[in-house]
C-alpha positions in Angstrom: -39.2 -7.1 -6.7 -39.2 -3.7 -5.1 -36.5 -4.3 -2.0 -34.2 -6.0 -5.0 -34.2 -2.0 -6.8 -32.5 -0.3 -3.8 -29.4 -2.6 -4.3 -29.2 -2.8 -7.8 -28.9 1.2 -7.9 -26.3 1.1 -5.6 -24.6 -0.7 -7.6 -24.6 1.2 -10.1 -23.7 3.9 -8.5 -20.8 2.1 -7.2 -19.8 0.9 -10.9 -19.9 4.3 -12.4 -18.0 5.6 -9.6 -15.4 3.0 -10.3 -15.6 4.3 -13.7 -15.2 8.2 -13.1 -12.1 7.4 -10.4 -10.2 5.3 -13.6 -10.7 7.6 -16.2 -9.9 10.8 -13.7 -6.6 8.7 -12.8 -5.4 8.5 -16.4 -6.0 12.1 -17.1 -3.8 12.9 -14.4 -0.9 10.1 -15.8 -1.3 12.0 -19.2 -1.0 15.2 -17.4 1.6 14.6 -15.4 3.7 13.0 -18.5 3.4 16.1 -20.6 4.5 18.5 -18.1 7.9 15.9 -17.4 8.3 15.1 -20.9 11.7 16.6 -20.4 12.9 15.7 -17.5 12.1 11.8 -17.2 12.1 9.1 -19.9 8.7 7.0 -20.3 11.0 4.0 -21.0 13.3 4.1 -18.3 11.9 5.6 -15.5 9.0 4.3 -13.3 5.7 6.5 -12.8 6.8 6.5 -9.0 9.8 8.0 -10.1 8.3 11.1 -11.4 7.9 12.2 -7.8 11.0 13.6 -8.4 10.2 16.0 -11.4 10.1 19.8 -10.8 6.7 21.5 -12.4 7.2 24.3 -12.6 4.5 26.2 -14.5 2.0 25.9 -12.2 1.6 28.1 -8.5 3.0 27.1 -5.2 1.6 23.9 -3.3 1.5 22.1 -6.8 4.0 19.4 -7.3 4.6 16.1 -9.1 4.5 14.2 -5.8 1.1 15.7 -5.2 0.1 14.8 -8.8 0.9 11.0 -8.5 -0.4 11.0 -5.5 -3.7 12.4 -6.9 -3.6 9.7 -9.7 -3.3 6.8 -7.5 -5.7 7.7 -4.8 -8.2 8.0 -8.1 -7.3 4.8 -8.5 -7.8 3.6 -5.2 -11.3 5.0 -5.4 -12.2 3.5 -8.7 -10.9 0.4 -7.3 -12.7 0.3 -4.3 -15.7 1.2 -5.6 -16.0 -1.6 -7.9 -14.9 -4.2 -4.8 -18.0 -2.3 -3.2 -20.1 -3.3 -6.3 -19.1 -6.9 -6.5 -19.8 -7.2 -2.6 -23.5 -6.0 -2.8 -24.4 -7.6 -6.1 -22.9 -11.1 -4.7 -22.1 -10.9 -1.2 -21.9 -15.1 -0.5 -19.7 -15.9 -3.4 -16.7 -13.7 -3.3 -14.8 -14.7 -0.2 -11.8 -15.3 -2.0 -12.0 -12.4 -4.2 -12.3 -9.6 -1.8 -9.4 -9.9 0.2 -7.2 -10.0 -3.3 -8.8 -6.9 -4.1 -8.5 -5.5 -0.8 -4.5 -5.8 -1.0 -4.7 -3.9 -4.5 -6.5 -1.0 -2.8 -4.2 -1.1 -0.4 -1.1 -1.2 -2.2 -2.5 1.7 -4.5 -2.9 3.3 -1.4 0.9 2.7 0.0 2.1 3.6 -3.4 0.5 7.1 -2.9 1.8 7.9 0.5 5.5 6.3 0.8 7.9 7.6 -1.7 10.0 5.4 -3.8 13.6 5.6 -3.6 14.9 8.1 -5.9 16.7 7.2 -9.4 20.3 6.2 -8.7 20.3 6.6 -5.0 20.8 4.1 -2.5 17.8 2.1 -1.2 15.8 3.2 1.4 13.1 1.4 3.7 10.4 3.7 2.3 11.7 2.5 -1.3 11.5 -1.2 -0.3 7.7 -1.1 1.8 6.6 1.4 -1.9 8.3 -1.7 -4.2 6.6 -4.3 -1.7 3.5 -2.5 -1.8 3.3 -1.9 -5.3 4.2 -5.8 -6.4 1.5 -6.8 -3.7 -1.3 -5.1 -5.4 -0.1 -5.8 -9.3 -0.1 -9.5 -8.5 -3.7 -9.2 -6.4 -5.8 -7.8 -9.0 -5.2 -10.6 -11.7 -5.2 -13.6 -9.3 -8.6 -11.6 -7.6 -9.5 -11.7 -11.3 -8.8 -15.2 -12.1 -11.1 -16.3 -8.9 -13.8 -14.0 -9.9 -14.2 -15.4 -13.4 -13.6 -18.8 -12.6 -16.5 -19.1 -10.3 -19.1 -16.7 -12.3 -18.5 -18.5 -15.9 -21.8 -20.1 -16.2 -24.2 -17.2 -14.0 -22.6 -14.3 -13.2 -22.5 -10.8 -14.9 -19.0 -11.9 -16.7 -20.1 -14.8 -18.1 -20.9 -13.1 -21.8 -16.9 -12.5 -22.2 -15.1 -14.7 -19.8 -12.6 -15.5 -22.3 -11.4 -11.7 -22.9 -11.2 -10.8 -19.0 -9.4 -14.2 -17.9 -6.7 -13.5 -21.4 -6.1 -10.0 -19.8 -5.9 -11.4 -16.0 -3.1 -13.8 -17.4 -1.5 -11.1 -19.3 -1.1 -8.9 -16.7 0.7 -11.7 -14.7 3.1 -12.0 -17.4 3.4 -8.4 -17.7 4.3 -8.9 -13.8 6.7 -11.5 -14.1 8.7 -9.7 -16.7 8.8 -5.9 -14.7 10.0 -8.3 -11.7 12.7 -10.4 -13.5 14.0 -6.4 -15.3 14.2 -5.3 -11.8 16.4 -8.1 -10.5 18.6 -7.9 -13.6 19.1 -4.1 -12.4 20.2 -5.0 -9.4 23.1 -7.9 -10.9 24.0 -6.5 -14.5 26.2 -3.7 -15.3 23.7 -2.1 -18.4 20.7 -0.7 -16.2 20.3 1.9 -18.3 18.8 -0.7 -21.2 16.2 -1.4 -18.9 12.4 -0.7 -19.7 10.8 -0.9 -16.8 9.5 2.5 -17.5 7.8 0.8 -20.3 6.7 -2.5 -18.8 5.2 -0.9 -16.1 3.1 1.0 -18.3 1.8 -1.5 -20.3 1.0 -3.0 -16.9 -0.9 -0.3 -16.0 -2.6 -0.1 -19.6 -3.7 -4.0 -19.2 -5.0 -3.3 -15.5 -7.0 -0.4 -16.9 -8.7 -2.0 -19.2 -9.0 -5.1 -16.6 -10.5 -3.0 -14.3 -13.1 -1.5 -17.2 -13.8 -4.8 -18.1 -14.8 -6.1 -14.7 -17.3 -2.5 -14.4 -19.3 -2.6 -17.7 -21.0 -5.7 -16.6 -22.6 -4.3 -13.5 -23.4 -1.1 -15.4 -25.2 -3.1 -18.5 -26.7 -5.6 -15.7 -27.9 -2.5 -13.4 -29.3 -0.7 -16.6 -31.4 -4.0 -17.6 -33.0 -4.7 -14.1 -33.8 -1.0 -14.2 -36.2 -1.3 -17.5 -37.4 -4.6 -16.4 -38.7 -3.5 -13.1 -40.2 -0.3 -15.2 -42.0 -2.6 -17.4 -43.2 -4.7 -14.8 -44.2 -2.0 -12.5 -46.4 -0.7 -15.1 -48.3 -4.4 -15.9 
């Protein structure tokens, strides 16, 4: 019983981390939004486009390209903390799952270091390997999802609300499908400015988010549980 507590702390630790990096990666989004408010529209324009916003009521070395990058390496960190969790809590029954989340940390990752092309300039290969990367990771995390739940139904530490994470894993596809199908119909119709993938992409984000917290409050409540067993039966 006592070599089982090391791991289940880390755990833990490695769920609130995943936590903390989430919820410090949507303060930055909210931040970064009010200080564009009037320069990009929420609607229209992609989070990766707000690279291109001026701030300017903050000192030198502060910019909105910093700032997004900020948000999605919180992200990454968050994200990979929580593949860290599902590794040591069940290391033989994940195969599938961690490559899939792998390639969302990764493409968070590539999203926060290569630019994407600027609104209404030509396209760039930076722009293309940013979209690339970027459609990579949205479509990993639900499928990652989709695998995790389907083999932890019965026994694992998603089985009390399978239901709720598989219905947000399957939304976020669709959410997927739709930002994909607005972004070819940019490219071939003449109205791109009635596009929304400014919003569809954020209500992408907002299902991930809470996809993401959905996957981590298991681990926590399971980790918390062990821990006052184990005290219990430490003191018998």
């Amino acid at each position: 019983m006592a070599a089982a507590v090391p791991a289940l702390r880390s755990t833990g630790v490695h769920a609130r981390i995943a936590v903390a990096g989430m919820l410090v990666a949507v303060c930055i989004s909210a931040d970064l939004h009010l200080r564009l408010s009037g320069q990009l529209s929420p609607l229209q324009n992609t989070l990766s486009e707000y690279v291109y916003g001026r701030i300017v009521s903050v000192g030198s070395g502060f910019s909105a390209a910093s700032t997004f990058s900020a948000m999605c390496l919180a992200f990454v960190l968050g994200s990979a903390a929580l593949l860290a969790a599902i590794v040591r809590a069940y290391p033989a029954r994940r195969r599938g799952v961690v490559p899939l989340l792998g390639v969302w940390c990764t493409g968070l990752l590539v999203c926060a270091l290569v630019p994407v092309d600027a609104p209404g300039s030509s396209p760039t290969w930076h722009g293309d390997v940013h979209n690339i990367a970027a459609i990579s990771a949205f479509v990993a995390l639900p499928v990652a999802t989709l695998l995790l739940i389907g083999r932890s139904v019965t026994d694992g530490p998603w089985a009390r609300n399978p239901r709720l994470i598989r219905g947000l894993a399957v939304v976020s596809l669709a959410v997927v499908a739709l930002l994909i199908g607005s972004a070819v119909w940019m490219q071939t119709a003449a109205g791109t400015q009635h596009a929304l993938l400014g919003l569809y992409e954020r209500v992408l984000f907002a299902v991930d988010l809470a996809l993401l917290l959905a996957l981590t409050r298991p681990l926590l409540v399971r980790r918390a549980k062990r821990t006052r067993r184990n005290r219990r039966l430490a003191r018998m």
